[in-house]
N, C-alpha and C positions, 0 to 999 in steps of 0.2 A: 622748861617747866610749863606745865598747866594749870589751870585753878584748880586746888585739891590739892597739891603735889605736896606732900615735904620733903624740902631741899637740904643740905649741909655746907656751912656758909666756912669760907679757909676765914681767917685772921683779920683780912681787911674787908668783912664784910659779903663778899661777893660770892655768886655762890660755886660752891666746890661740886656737889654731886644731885643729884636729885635721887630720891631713899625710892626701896623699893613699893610700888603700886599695889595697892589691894581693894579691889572694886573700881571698877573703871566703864565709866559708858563711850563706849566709841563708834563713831560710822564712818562709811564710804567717804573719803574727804570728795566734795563735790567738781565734777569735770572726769574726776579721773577713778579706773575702775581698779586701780594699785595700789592706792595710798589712803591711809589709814587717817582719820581726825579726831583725838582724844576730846571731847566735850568738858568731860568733867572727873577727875581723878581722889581714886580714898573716898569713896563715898559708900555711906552704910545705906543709902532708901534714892528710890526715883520717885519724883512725885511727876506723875505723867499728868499734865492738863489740856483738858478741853474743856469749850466753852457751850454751855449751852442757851437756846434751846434745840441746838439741832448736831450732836457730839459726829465726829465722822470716825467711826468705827474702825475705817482701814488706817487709818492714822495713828489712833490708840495702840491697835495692834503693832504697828513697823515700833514707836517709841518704847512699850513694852518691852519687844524683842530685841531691840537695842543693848536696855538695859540688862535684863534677864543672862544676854549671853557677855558683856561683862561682869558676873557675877554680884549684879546689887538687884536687891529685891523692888517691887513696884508697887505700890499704888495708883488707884486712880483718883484724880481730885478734879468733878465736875466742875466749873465756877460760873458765874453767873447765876444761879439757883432762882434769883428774883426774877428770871425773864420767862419764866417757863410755869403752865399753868398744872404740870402733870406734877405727879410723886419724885422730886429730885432727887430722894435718897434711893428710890427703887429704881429710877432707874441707872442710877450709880453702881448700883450692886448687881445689878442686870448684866450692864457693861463689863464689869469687872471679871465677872464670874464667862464671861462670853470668851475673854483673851486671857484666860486664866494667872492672873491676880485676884491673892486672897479677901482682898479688901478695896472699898471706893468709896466715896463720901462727895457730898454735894453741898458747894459751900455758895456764899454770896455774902462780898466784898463790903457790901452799902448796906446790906441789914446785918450782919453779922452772924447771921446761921451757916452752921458747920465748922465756927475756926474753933470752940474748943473741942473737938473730936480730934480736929489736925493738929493742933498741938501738943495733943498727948503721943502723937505720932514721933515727936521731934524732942528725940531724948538728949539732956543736958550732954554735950564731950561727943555729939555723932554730926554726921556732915549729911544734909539732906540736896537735891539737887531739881529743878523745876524742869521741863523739859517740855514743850509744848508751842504749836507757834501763835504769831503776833497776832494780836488783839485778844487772846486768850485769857487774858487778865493774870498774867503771871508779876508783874511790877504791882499791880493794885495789892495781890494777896499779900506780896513782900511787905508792903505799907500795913495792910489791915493786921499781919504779926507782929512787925513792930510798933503800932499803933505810933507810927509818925510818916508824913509825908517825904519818905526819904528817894524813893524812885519814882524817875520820870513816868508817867503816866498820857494816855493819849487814848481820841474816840478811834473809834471802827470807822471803816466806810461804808455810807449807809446802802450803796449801790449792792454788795455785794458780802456784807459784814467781816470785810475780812482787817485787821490791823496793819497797822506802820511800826517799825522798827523804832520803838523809842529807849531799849534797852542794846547797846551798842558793842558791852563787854560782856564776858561773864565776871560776875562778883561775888567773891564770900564773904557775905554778909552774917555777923554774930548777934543774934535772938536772945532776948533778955534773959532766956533761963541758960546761957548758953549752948543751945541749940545751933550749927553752924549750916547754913542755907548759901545754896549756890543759885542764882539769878543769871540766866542765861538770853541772849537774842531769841529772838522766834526761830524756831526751824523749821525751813522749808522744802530741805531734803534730809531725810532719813536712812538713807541708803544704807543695809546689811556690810558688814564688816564681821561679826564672829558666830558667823551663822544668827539661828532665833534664838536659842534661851531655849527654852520652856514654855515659849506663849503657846504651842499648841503640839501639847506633848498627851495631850488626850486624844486628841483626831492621831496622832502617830501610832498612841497604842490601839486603837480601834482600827483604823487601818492595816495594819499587824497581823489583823485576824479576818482580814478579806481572805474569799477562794484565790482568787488570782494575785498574784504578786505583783504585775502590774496593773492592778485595777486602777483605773481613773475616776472613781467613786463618781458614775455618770450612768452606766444603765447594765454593768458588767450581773449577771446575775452574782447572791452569795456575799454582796458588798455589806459589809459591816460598816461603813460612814452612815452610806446612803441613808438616810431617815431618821438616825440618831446624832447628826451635828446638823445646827443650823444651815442653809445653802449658803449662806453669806459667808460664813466661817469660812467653810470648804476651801468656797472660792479664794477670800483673804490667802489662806492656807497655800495654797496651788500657788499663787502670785509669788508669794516668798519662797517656796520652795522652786519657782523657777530662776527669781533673782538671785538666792544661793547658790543653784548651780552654774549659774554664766559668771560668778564672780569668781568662783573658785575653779571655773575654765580658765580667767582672765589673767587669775594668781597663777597658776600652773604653766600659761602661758609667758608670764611676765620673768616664771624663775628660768625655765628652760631659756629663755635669750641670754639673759645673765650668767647663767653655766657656761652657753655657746659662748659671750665674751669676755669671758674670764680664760676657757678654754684657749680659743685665739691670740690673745694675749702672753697667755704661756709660750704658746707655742711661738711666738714673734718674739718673745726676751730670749727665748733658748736660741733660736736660729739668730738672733746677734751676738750671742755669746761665742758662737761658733764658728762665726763668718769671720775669714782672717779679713785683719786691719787694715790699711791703707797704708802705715807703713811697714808692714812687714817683707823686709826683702827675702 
């Protein structure tokens, strides 16, 4: 079982089955390009965070897509909002609206702008999940919802802002209105597992209606991207769309060995079935 799971416990406690999954965000388990790593299971919302004042776009987007193609829906949840001199809520919405989720909000932890917007997000009896990595403020936010010092907490480094792993498990954690939050380590690989989702199923449909079918939305005349998605997108876009298809080379390769020894196998129980005995005179 996973964080999220409900299980079915026999008699003496233990448990008997785990029920079936509905909304699940899962990735690449890391090292290897075959095996799958369930994050967080039964989950109705992602809250996707990053930290500003400087959001990394292509990051948003992979955890996005993450979510998206285990069927739970996404948010974006800025944090940090006190460290940044621009409009945090626009550019919350900015972002959001770029990797298409419907919604983003910019909060900050120390003054307390944006948590009741996100709270109204986190309906009583639904399982919410943070997904974001370290130094991100996702342990503070936990704190600033429950308005008690319940998770470890830790600075950035200042060399390069980036966090230490001060959250070690994932946890589901129960929110006064009983809202149920999952707390997760920083993630530092993201890696595609069920394809994107939806994060960019508008550049898909636009693309659709290029002249060429292989356009490379680069200088092909007739290109329907070209000028109407940001370049950055595009590009984001292309990156995932190549890491897609070398995983689902990977997967296709991975089953075909498995057919080939299973096959083998067969064939080596029947050719002992058949091979007379040692003592047969």
């Amino acid at each position: 079982p996973v964080t999220g799971d409900w299980v079915a416990l026999d008699a003496g406690g233990s448990v008997a089955a785990v029920l079936e999954r509905r909304g699940a965000v899962v990735r690449r388990a890391p090292g290897t390009p075959t095996s799958p790593q369930v994050l967080a299971a039964n989950v109705e919302l992602a809250l996707v965070v990053e930290p500003l004042p400087e959001p990394n776009l292509g990051r948003i987007g992979r955890l996005v897509a993450l979510a998206l193609a285990g069927g739970v829906p996404a948010t974006l949840v800025l944090t940090k909002a006190d460290l940044t001199d621009e409009d945090a809520d626009g550019v919350a919405a900015k972002l959001a609206r770029s990797v298409g989720v419907a919604a983003g909000v910019a909060v900050s932890a120390v003054q307390g702008d944006g948590l009741a917007v996100l709270s109204t997000m986190l309906m009583p009896g639904t399982t919410a999940v943070l997904l974001g990595p370290s130094g991100a403020g996702k342990s503070t936010l936990v704190n600033a919802l429950l308005g008690a010092e319940r998770q470890s907490t830790g600075p950035v480094r200042s060399a390069d802002s980036r966090g230490r792993h001060t959250t070690v498990v994932r946890e589901l954690i129960r929110l006064a209105d009983g809202a149920l939050l999952i707390d997760t380590p920083g993630i530092r690989e993201a890696g595609l597992w069920d394809g994107m989702g939806d994060v960019y199923a508008d550049v898909e449909a636009l693309a659709a209606n290029c002249r060429f079918a292989d356009c490379t939305h680069a200088r092909e005349p007739g290109c329907a991207v070209r000028g109407a998605v940001d370049p950055a997108r595009v590009a984001a876009w292309h990156k995932l769309k190549r890491e897609e298809t070398w995983i689902e080379d990977r997967r296709a390769a991975a089953r075909k060995r498995e057919a080939a020894g299973e096959s083998i196998a067969r064939r080596q129980r029947a050719a002992r079935r058949l091979a007379p005995h040692a003592n047969d005179w």
